[in-house]
MIMAR-831592 format. One record per residue (C-alpha): x, y, z; residue in three letters. Coordinates in steps of 0.25 Angstrom, whole numbers, plus 5000, padded with zeros to 4 digits. Last residue first. Layout:
BEGIN
<px:X | py:Y | pz:Z | r:Ala> $
...
//
This chain:
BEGIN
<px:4667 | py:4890 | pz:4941 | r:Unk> $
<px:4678 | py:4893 | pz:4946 | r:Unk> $
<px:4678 | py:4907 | pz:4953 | r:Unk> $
<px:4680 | py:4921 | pz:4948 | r:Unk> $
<px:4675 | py:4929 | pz:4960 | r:Unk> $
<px:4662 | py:4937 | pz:4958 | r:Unk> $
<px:4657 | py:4936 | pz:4972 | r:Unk> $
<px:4669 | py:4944 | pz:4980 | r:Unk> $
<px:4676 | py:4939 | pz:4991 | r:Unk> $
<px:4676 | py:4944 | pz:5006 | r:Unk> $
<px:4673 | py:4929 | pz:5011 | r:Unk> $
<px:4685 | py:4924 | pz:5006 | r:Unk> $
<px:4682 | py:4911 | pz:4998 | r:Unk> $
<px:4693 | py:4899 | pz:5005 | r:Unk> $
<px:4683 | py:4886 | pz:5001 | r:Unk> $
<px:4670 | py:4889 | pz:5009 | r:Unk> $
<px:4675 | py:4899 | pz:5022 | r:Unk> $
<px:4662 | py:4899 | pz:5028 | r:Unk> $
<px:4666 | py:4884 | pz:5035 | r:Unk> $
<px:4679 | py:4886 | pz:5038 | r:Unk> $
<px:4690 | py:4881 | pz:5029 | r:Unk> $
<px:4696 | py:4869 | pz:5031 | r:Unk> $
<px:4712 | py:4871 | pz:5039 | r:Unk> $
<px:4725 | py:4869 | pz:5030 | r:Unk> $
<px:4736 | py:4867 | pz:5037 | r:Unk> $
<px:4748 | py:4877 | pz:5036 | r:Unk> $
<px:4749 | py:4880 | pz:5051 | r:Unk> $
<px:4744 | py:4896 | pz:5050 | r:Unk> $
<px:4731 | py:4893 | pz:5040 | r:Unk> $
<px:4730 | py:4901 | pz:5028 | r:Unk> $
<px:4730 | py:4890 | pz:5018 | r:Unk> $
<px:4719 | py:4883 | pz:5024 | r:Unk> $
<px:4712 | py:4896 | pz:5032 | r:Unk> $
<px:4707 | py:4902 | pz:5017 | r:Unk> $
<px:4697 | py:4889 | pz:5014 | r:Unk> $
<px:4702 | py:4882 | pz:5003 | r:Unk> $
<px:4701 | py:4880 | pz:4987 | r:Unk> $
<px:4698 | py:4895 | pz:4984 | r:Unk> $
<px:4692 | py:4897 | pz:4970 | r:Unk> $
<px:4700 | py:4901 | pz:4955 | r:Unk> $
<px:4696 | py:4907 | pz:4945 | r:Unk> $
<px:4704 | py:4911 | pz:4930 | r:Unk> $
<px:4718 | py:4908 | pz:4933 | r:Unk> $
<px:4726 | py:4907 | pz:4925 | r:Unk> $
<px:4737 | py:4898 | pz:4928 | r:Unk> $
<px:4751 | py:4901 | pz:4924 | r:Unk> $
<px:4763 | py:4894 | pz:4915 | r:Unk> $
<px:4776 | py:4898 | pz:4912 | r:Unk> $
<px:4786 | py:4896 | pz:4902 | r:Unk> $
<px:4800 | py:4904 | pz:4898 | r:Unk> $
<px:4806 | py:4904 | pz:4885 | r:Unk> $
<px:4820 | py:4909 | pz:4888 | r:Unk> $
<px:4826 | py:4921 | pz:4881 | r:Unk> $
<px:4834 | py:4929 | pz:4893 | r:Unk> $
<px:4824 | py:4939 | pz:4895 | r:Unk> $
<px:4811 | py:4927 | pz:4895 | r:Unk> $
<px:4803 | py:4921 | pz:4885 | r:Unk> $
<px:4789 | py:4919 | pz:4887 | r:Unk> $
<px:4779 | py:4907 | pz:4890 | r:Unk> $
<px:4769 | py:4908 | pz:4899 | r:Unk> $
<px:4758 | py:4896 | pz:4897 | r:Unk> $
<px:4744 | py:4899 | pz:4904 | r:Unk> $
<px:4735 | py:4890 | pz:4912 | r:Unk> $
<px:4721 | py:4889 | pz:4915 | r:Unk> $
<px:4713 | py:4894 | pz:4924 | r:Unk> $
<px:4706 | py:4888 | pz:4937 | r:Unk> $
<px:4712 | py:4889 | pz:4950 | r:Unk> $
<px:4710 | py:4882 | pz:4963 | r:Unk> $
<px:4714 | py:4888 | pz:4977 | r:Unk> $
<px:4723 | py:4884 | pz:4988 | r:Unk> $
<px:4728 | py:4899 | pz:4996 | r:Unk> $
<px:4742 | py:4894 | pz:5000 | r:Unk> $
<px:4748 | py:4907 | pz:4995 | r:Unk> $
<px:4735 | py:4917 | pz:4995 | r:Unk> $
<px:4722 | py:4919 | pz:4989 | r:Unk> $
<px:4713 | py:4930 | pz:4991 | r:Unk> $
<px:4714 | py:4943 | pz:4985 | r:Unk> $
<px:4724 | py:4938 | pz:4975 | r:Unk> $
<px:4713 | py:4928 | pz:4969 | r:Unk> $
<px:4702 | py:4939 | pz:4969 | r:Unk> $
<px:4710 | py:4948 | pz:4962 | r:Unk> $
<px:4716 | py:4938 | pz:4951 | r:Unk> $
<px:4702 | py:4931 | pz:4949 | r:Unk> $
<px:4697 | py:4947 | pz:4949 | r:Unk> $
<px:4705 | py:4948 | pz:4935 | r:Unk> $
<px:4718 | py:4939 | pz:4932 | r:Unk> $
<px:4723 | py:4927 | pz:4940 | r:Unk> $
<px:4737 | py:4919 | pz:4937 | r:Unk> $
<px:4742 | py:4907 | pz:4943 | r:Unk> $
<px:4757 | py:4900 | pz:4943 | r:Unk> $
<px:4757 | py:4885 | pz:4945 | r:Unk> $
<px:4763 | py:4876 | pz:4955 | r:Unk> $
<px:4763 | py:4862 | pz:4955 | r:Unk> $
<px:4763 | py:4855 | pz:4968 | r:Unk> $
<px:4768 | py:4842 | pz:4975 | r:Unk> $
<px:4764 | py:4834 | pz:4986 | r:Unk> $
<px:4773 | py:4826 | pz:4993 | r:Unk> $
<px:4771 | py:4812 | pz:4997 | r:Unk> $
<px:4782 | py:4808 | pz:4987 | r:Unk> $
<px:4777 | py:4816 | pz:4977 | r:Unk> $
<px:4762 | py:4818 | pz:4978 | r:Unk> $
<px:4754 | py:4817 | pz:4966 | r:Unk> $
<px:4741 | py:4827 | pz:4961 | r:Unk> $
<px:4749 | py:4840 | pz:4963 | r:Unk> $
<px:4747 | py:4851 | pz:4971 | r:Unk> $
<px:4744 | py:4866 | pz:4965 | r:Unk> $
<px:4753 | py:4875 | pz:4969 | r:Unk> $
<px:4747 | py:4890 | pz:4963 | r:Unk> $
<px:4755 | py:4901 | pz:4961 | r:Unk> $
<px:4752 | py:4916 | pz:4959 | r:Unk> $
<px:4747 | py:4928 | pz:4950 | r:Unk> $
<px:4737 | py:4938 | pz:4951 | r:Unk> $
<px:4731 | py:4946 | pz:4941 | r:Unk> $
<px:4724 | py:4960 | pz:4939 | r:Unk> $
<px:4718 | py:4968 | pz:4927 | r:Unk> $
<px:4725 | py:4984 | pz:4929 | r:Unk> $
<px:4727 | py:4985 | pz:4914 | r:Unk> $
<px:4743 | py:4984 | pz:4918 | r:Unk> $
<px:4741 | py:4971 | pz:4927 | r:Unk> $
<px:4738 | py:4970 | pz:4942 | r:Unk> $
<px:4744 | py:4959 | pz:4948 | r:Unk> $
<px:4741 | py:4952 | pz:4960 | r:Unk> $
<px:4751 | py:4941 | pz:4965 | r:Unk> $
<px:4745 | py:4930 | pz:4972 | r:Unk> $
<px:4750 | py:4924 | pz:4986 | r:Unk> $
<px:4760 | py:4912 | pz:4985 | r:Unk> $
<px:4759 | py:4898 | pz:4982 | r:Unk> $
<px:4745 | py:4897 | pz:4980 | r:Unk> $
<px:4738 | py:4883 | pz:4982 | r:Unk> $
<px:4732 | py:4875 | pz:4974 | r:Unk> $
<px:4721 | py:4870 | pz:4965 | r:Unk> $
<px:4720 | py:4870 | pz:4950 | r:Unk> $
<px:4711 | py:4871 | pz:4939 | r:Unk> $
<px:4717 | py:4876 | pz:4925 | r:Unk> $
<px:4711 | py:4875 | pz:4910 | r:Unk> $
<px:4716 | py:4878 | pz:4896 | r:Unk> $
<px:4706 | py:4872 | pz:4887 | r:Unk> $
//
């Protein structure tokens, strides 16, 4: 079984793709805080993320860097060799759903702290966003 959940932060916004049989990906970065602080500092991992398909659409559409969301996929090895004849290694997530984690004003907010969400604003959904979004279940 190959199985990811995860929740972090985006490190940047998503690129959108469109692939040569017109299907659509996004791709990304996710930092995703560790359990143990160093010194009274936290730390983070970081993890490259990939979306195919309406997951891919929806995600681009509404995430952004610092948007905090969890992830579920699982996680792909890339190994190929490059120009100059050196095994290079990689890995992804894939992600297969994903859900918003926070209301849109925590990471958007102008000082850098996070703020609640307002009432009608129940864990960061967009108001303008389809039904048939591929959630967890």
């Amino acid at each position: 079984m190959n199985k990811i959940i995860m929740i972090g932060r985006l490190t940047r916004d998503l690129e959108l793709r469109y692939l040569a049989d017109n299907r659509v990906l996004t791709k990304g970065n996710i930092a995703v805080n560790r359990k143990h602080k160093k010194e009274g500092e936290s730390e983070a991992d970081f993890f490259n993320i990939t979306a195919f398909g309406k997951t891919a659409d929806i995600m681009s559409k509404h995430l952004h860097k610092g948007s905090k969301i969890a992830i579920e996929g699982e996680l792909r090895n890339n190994n190929y060799t490059d120009k100059d004849g050196h095994k290079v290694y990689s890995n992804e997530i894939i992600v297969n759903s994903f859900d918003f984690a926070e209301g849109k004003s925590s990471s958007t907010s102008d000082n850098n702290t996070a703020q609640p969400a307002p009432d009608n604003d129940f864990m960061g959904i967009p108001e303008d966003i389809e039904e048939e979004i591929p959630f967890g279940n």
